[in-house]
C-alpha positions in Angstrom: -12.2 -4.2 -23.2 -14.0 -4.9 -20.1 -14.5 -9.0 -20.6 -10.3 -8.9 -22.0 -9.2 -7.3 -18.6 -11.2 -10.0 -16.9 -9.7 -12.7 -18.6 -6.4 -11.2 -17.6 -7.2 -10.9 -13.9 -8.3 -14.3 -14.6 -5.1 -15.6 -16.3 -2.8 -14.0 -13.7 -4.7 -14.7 -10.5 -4.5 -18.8 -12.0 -1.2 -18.4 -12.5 -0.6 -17.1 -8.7 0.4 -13.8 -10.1 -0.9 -10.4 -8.9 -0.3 -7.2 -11.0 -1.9 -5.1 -8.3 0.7 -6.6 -5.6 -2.0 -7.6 -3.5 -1.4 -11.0 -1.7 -3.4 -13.8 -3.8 -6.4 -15.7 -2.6 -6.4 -18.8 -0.1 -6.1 -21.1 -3.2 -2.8 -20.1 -4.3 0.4 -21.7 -3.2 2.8 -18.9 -3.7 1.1 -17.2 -0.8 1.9 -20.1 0.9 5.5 -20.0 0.9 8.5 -17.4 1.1 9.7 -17.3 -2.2 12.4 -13.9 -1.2 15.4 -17.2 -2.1 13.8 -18.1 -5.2 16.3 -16.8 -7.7 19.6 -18.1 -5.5 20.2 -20.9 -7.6 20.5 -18.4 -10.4 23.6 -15.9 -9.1 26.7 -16.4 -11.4 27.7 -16.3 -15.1 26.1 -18.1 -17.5 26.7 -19.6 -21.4 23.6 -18.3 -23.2 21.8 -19.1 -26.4 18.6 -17.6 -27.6 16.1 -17.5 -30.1 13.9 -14.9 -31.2 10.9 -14.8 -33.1 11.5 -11.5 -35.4 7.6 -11.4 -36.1 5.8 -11.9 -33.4 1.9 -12.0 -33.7 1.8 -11.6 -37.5 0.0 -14.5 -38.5 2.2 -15.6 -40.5 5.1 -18.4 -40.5 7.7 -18.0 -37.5 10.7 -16.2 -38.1 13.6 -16.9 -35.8 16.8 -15.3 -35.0 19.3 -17.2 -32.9 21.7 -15.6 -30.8 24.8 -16.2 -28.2 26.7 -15.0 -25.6 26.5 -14.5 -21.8 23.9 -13.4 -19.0 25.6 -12.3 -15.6 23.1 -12.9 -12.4 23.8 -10.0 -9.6 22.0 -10.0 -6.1 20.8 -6.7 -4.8 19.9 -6.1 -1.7 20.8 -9.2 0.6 18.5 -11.5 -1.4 15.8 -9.2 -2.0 16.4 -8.7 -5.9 18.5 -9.3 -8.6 19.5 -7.9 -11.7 20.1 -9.9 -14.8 22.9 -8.4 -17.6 22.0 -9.5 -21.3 24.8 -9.4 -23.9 24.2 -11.9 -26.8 25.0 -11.4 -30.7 23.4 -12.9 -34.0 23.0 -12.4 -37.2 20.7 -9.7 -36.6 23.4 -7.8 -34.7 23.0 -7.7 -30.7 20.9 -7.8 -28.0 21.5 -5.9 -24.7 19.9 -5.6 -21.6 18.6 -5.8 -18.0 16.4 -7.4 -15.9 15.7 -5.7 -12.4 14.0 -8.4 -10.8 12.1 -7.5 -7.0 10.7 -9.4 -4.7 7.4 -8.3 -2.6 7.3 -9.9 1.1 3.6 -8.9 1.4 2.4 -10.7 -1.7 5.4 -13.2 -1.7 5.5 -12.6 -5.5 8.8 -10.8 -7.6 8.3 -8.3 -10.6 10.2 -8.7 -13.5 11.4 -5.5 -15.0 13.0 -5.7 -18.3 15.5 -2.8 -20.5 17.1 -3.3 -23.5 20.3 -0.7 -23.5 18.7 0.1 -27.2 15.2 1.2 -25.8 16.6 2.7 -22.7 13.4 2.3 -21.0 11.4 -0.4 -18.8 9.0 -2.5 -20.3 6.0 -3.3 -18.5 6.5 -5.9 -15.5 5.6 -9.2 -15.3 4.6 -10.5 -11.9 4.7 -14.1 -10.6 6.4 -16.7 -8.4 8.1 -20.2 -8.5 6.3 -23.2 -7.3 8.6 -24.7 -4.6 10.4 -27.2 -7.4 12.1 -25.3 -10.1 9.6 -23.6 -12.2 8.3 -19.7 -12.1 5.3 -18.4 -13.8 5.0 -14.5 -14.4 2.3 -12.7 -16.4 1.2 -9.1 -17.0 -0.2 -7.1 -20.0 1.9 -4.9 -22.4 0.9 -4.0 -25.9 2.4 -4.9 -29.5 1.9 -3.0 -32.3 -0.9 -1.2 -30.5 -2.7 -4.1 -29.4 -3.2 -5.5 -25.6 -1.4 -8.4 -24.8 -0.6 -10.3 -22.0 2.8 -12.0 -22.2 3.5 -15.1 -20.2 7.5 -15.7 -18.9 8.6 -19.1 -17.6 11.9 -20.1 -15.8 12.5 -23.5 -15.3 15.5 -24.2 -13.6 16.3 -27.9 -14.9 19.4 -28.8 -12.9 21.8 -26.4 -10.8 23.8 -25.8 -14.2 21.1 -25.5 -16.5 18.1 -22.6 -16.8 15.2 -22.3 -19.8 13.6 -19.2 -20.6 10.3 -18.8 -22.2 8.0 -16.0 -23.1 5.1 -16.1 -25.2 2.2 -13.5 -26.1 -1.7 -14.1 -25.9 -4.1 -11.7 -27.8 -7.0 -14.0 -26.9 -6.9 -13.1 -23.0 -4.3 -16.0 -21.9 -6.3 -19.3 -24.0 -3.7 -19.2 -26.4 0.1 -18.7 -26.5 3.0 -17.8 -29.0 6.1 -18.3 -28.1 9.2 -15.3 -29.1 12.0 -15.4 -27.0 13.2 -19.3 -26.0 16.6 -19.0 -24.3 18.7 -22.0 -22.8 21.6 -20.9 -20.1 24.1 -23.1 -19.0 26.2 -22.0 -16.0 30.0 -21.0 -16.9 
């Protein structure tokens, strides 16, 4: 367990991401820059489409469920965070939640907190930062099934009226990804 959370540290300090909230080392460029503006571009309603892999980490062939509907950006506190309303339906029946999303000035990195209104509780955060030209990286370390994970989220903002989505799961301490939840918004 020991060499697994070193490869996480690992994986997240590369990545510029901090779950303790301390500010990163010298050698990271998100402690470079104010990031607090990061999600601006993002504020509005959006058109989104998602897919979902119903088996994640099974070892077996991907099974995907695609879904639709909207995602409605909110800021919070004058720029400071955001929150994120889910509401998309599939053949699998719907998927609802939130995303309180928080920005730390110390460690110029924001926390991504996620609820489904099914679950009624947070998942563990992801922490991370954009890189000054569109894209966002945010790790941290949940669990599936009873295993430690660490899941990887990635925003990539390809024009003002277009956002992708991507999170992925590692069991092998980050060298190794699998993607689950690929969504695509398009602004309304």
């Amino acid at each position: 367990m020991a060499r697994f959370g070193l490869v996480i540290l690992a994986a997240v300090a590369f990545a510029g991401a901090s779950t303790s909230g301390a500010t990163p080392g010298p050698a990271s460029q998100s402690a470079a820059r104010d990031g607090q503006k990061d999600f601006d571009w993002e504020i509005g309603t959006w058109k989104t489409k998602v897919k979902v892999r119903r088996n994640p980490l099974s070892g077996t062939a991907p099974d995907w469920t695609e879904y639709e509907g909207l995602s409605v950006v909110k800021p919070l506190l004058d720029g400071r965070a955001n929150f994120v309303e889910l509401s998309v339906t599939g053949p699998q029946g719907k998927i609802e939640g939130g995303s309180l999303r928080l920005y730390n000035p110390k460690s110029r990195q924001w926390s991504l907190n996620y609820a489904s209104v099914s679950g009624g509780v947070l998942t563990a955060p992801v922490f991370g930062a954009f890189d000054g030209h569109g894209g966002g990286a945010f790790y941290g370390q949940d669990s599936l099934d009873g295993r430690t994970i660490i899941v990887r989220f990635l925003i990539t903002q390809v024009s003002q009226n277009e956002a992708r989505f991507e999170q992925a799961y590692s069991v092998d301490g980050g060298q190794s990804w699998e993607d689950n939840w690929i969504a695509v918004d398009t602004r309304r």
